[in-house]
N, C-alpha and C positions, 0 to 999 in steps of 0.2 A: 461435736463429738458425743455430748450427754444426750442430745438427740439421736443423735446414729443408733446408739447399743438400747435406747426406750425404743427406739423402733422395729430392733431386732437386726440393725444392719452391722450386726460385730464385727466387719472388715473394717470399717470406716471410722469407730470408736474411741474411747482414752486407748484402748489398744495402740492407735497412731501418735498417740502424743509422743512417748521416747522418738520417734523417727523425726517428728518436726522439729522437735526439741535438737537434736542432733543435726537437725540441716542448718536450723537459725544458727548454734555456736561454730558453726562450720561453714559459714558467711554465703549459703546456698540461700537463702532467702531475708531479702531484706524489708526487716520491720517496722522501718519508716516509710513508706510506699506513698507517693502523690497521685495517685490514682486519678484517672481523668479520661474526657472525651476525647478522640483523637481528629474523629472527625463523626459528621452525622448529617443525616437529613430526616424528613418526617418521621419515618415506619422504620428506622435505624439508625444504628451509631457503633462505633470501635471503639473501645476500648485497653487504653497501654495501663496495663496494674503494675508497672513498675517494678516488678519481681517478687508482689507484697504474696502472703498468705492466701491462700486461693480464695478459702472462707471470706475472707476482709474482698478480695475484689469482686467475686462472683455474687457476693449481696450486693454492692455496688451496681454490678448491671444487673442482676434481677429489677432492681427499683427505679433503674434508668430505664429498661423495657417496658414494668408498669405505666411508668406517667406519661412514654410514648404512646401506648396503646387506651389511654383513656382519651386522646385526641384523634388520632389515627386509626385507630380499631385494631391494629395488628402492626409489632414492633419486633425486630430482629435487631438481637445488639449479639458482636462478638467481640470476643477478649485473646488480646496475645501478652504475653511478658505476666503471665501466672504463674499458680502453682496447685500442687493438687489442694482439691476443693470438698474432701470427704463427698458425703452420699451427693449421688445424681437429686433423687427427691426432693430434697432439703431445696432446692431453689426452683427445681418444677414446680412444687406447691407454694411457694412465693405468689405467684400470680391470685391464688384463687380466694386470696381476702379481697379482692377487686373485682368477682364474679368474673373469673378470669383463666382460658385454658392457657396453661404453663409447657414449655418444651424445653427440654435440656441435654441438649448435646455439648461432648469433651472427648480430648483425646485423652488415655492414659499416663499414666508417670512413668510407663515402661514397656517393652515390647519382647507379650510373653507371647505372640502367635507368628505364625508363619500363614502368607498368604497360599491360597489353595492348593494342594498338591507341591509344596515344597518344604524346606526346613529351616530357612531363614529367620531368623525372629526380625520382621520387618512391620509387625501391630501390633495396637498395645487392643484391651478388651473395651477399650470404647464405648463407655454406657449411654444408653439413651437413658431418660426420665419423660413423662405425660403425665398431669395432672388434671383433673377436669371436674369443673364446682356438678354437684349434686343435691338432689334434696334433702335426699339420708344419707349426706357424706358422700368425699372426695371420689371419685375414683385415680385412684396414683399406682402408674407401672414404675419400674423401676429395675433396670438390667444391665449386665454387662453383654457385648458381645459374644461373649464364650460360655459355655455353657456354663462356669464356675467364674466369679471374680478373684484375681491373684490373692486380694485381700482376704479371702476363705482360705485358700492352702495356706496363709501364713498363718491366720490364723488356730488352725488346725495343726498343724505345724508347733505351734506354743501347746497345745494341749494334750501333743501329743497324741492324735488320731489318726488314723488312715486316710487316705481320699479314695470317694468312690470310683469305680472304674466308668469312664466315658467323659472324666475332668482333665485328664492329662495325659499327652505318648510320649514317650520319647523317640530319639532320633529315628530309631526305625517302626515306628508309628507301634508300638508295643504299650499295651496301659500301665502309667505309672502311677501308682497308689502309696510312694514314699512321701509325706511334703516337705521331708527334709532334703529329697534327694530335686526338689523343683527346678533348681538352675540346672536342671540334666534335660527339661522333659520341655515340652510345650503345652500352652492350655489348648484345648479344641474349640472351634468357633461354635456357636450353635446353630444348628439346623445346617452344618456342613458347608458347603461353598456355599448357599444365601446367609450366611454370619459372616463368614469372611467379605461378601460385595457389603454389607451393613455395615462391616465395622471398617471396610473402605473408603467407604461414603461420608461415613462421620467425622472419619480425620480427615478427606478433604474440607469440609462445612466448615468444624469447631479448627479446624487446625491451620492447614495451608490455604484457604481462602481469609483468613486474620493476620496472615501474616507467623503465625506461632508455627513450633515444629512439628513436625507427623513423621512418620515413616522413619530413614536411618537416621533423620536428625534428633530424636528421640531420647532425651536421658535419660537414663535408669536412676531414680533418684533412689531405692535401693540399696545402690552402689557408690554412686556419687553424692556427699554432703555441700561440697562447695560449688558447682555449676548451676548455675540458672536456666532453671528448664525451659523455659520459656513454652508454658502448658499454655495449650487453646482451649474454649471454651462455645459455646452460643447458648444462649435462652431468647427465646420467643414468646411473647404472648400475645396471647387474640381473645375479643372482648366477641364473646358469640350474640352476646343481647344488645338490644338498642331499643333503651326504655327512657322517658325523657325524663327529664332532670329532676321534676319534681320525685317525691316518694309515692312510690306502691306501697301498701300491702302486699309480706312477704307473702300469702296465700297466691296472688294474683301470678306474680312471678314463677312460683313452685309449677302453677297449674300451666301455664305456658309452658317452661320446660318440659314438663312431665309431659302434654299434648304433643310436643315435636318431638321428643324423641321417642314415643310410640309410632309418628308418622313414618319416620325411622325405620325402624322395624319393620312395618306394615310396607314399606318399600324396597328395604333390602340392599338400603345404602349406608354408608360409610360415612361419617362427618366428620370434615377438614375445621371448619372454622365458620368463620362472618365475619361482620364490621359493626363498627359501633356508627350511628345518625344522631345528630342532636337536632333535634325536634321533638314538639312538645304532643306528640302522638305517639302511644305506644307502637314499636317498630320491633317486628323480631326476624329472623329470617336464618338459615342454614348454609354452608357452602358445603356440597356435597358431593361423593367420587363412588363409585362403583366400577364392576367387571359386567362385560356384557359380549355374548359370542360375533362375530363378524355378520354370522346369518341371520341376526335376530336384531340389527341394526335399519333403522327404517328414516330416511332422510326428507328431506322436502322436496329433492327431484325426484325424477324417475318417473312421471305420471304421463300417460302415454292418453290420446284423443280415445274416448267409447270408455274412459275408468268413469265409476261413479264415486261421488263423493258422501261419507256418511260423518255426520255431526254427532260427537257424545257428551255434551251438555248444552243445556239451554244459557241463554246468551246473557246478560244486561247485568251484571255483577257489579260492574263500576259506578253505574247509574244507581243501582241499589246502595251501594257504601256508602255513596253521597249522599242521599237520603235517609241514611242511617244515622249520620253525623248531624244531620238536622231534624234529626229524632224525628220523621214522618213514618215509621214503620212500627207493626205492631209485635208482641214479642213470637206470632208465630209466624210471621213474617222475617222474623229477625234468625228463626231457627230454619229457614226454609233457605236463605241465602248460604247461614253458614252451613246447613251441610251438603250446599254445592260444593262451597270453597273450601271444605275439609273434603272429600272424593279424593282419592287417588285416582288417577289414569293406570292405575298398572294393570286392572281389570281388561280394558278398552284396548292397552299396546297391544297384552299378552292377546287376545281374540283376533286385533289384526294381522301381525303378525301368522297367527294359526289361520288363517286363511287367505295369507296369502298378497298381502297389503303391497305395492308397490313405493308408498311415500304415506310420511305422514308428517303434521305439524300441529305443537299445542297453541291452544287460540290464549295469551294473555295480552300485556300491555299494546300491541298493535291493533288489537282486535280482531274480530273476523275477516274483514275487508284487508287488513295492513298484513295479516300470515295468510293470506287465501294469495295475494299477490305475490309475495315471495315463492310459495310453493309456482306459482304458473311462469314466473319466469325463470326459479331453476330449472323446471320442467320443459323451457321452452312452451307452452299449451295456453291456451283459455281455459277460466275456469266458468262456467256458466251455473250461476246460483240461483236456485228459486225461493227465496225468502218468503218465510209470514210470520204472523206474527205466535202462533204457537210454539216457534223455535224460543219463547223469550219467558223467562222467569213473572211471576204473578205481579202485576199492576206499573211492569218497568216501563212500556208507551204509556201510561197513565201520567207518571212522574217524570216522564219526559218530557212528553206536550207540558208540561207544569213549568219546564225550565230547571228540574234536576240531573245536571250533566256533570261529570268531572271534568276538569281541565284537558284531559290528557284525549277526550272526546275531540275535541276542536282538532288539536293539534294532529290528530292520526285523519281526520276529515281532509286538513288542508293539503297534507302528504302524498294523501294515497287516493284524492278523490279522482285526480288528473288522469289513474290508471284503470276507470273505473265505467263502464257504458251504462247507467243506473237502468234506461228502458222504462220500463211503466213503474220501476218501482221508486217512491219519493218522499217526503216527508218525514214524518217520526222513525218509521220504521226502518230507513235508509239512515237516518243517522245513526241509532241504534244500532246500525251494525258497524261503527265506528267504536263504540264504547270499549273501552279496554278492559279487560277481565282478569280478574285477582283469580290465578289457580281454573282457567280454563279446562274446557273440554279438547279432545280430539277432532282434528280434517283430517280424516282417514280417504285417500284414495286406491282403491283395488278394481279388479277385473269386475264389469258389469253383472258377467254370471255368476258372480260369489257375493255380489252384495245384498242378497235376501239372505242366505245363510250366516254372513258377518251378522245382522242385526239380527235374528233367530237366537244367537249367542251370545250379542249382550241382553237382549230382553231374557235371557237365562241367568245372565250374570246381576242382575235389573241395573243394567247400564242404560241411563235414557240416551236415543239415541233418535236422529231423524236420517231419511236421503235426503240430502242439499242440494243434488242436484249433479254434474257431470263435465269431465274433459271433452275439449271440441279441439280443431288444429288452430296454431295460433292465428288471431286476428288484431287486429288492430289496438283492441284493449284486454290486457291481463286477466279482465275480471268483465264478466255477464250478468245483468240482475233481469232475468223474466220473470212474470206471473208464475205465481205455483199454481195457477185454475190449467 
């Protein structure tokens, strides 16, 4: 609570204490609570709080979620037989002493909304919480579904202030601006019926998928001192980095962050989460969602006999990492890799795309050979490839013939070789196109007559780019390697 009011969140403050104080002596909430697991697997667990103080149980699962997701990478715990749990925040930011993004959903202590175009008071304001570790600090939302939480009209209410208009209607949707007169009026959801599906959503999550009450079974605690509300709750957290055990330098860390979520940016996506890897290499990685129009969606089928195919990165990435880690490369060697594997593709979609692309697919862990196949048999087609060795990053057949190969070489070789007519092409360079690629280029297939203009516009965009060569009708093997003479 002395948190809540240093935070600025005065609904949630000693403000509340007379009210708890008044449920405890009114045998609404019980102070001896055995709080425990109800049941759980890896990445979750339920929680019965025994009717204890919300605060007392909802720390409980904040730190049951932590120590799942230091094994798991990503932990969902919910709680039934609560009570209210002041600020949403307060246990979102739990996580983030554990380099740690925090989620906190709950359903309210009472139901001051009415679902869309009605009057029923059938939801309570339903807060989310998100907390998410940063360099310079947290970033942490923290909201009710409505556009006011009830805890502000009351509080406003004790101070005797007005409420703004667009916080409360009453019955005939008219703005109520009394907070004395609140059990008259309804809160408004925010952002209109999408508040009402959010704050729907929530009480199914934290509420009626734990077992606790939502909707009419809802007590106004309020009104009622002696019922057991039986509040639902969830927190989540997800371990976005996967750094090994040993210690970093906090530097080393900051600058990974910082680099991913400018890639972020620079791509115009959304971040969900990750996992955590325990392995003694550092491992970072993003789980990522965006919006994207139906037209502007380009798959791996669709590539029809006479499409040519153009290539937007040079190939052997894998083969380089590996000689990275055996420290045979030099440091401008070492900048030359990574700023393949730093590129976006979103240069390369957006161009295909703009003219016109029928399919396309990124070349990583399968490799060129292992995503050249998928596209020919979604497509139904051969794909007939003219390989050389100019498609390939500086000295990668060098360190090939050497015997520097990753694992994951072999194994896309022994896969994918069976679908594969190699022709005159064979040794280094044939395997090499096995190698699996950290952050690939583009296999762009489009109409033959646009693919001088597609590469015209990435050598505009200075997208490297090669033709690879072209669809024929299918034949007997998925994939063609001729001479490129």
């Amino acid at each position: 609570m002395v948190r809540a009011d240093l935070n600025g969140a005065d609904g949630h403050g000693i403000f509340r204490l007379p009210q708890y104080v008044r449920r405890i002596k009114g045998g609404g909430v019980n102070v001896n609570p055995k709080v425990r697991v109800e049941r759980e697997a890896a990445g979750m667990a339920l929680i019965d709080g025994d009717n204890g103080m919300g605060h007392v149980v909802m720390s409980f699962a904040a730190q049951t979620a932590i120590e799942k997701a230091k094994t798991a990478g990503a932990a969902w715990v919910g709680v039934h037989h609560s009570n209210h749990a002041g600020p949403a925040s307060l246990y979102a930011a739990m996580p983030l002493a554990h380099d740690m993004i925090g989620l906190y959903l709950a359903v309210g202590n009472a139901n001051h909304m009415a679902p869309w175009g009605g009057i029923d008071m059938l939801l309570s304001t339903n807060p989310i919480a998100v907390a998410a570790p940063g360099h310079d600090g947290p970033i942490v939302l923290d909201m009710a579904t409505s556009v006011a939480a009830y805890g502000k009209v009351k509080t406003a209410a004790q101070r005797g202030e007005t409420l703004p208009e667009g916080w409360m209607i009453d019955h005939q949707g008219r703005p109520l601006t009394d907070p004395k007169r609140a059990d008259e009026g309804l809160l408004v959801p925010i952002g209109g019926y999408k508040g009402y599906g959010l704050a729907l959503v929530i009480g199914l999550l934290a509420g009626s998928l734990n077992g606790a009450a939502a909707g009419s079974e809802t007590i106004d605690f309020n009104a009622d001192d002696k019922t057991a509300t039986n509040t639902g709750h969830a927190i989540v957290a997800l371990s976005i980095a996967a750094f090994p055990e040993r210690d970093l330098p906090e530097e080393w860390v900051a600058a990974i962050v910082r680099g991913g979520a400018l890639a972020l940016e620079q791509a115009g996506c959304t971040l969900l989460g990750g996992h955590s890897v325990r392995d003694p290499e550092i491992k970072f990685g993003y789980s990522v969602t965006g919006v994207v129009a139906r037209r502007r969606v380009l798959t791996n089928a669709g590539v029809r006999p006479g499409d040519a195919l153009v290539l937007t990165k040079p190939l052997g990435t894998g083969i380089l990492a590996t000689a990275l880690k055996q420290q045979r490369l030099t440091a401008p060697q070492i900048r030359r890799l990574t700023r393949s594997m730093t590129q976006l593709n979103r240069a390369a979609s957006e161009a295909a795309v703009e003219f016109g692309a029928r399919a396309a697919t990124d070349i990583t862990g399968y490799g060129l050979i292992g995503h050249a196949r998928q596209v020919a048999d979604a497509s139904g087609v051969t794909l007939r490839l003219r390989p050389e060795a100019s498609w390939l990053l500086p000295r990668v057949l060098e360190l090939a013939e050497a015997g520097v190969k990753p694992g994951g070489l072999s194994s896309n070789r022994e896969f994918f070789a069976p679908s594969v007519d190699a022709g005159p092409v064979g040794g280094t360079l044939l395997e090499v196109l096995f190698d699996p690629q950290t952050s690939g280029g583009l296999l762009i297939a489009l109409p033959a007559r646009r693919a001088s203009a597609l590469r015209k516009a990435l050598d505009r965009r200075r997208v490297w780019n090669v033709l690879a060569g072209e669809a024929v009708a299918r034949g007997p093997f998925a994939l063609e390697l001729v001479s490129s003479s």
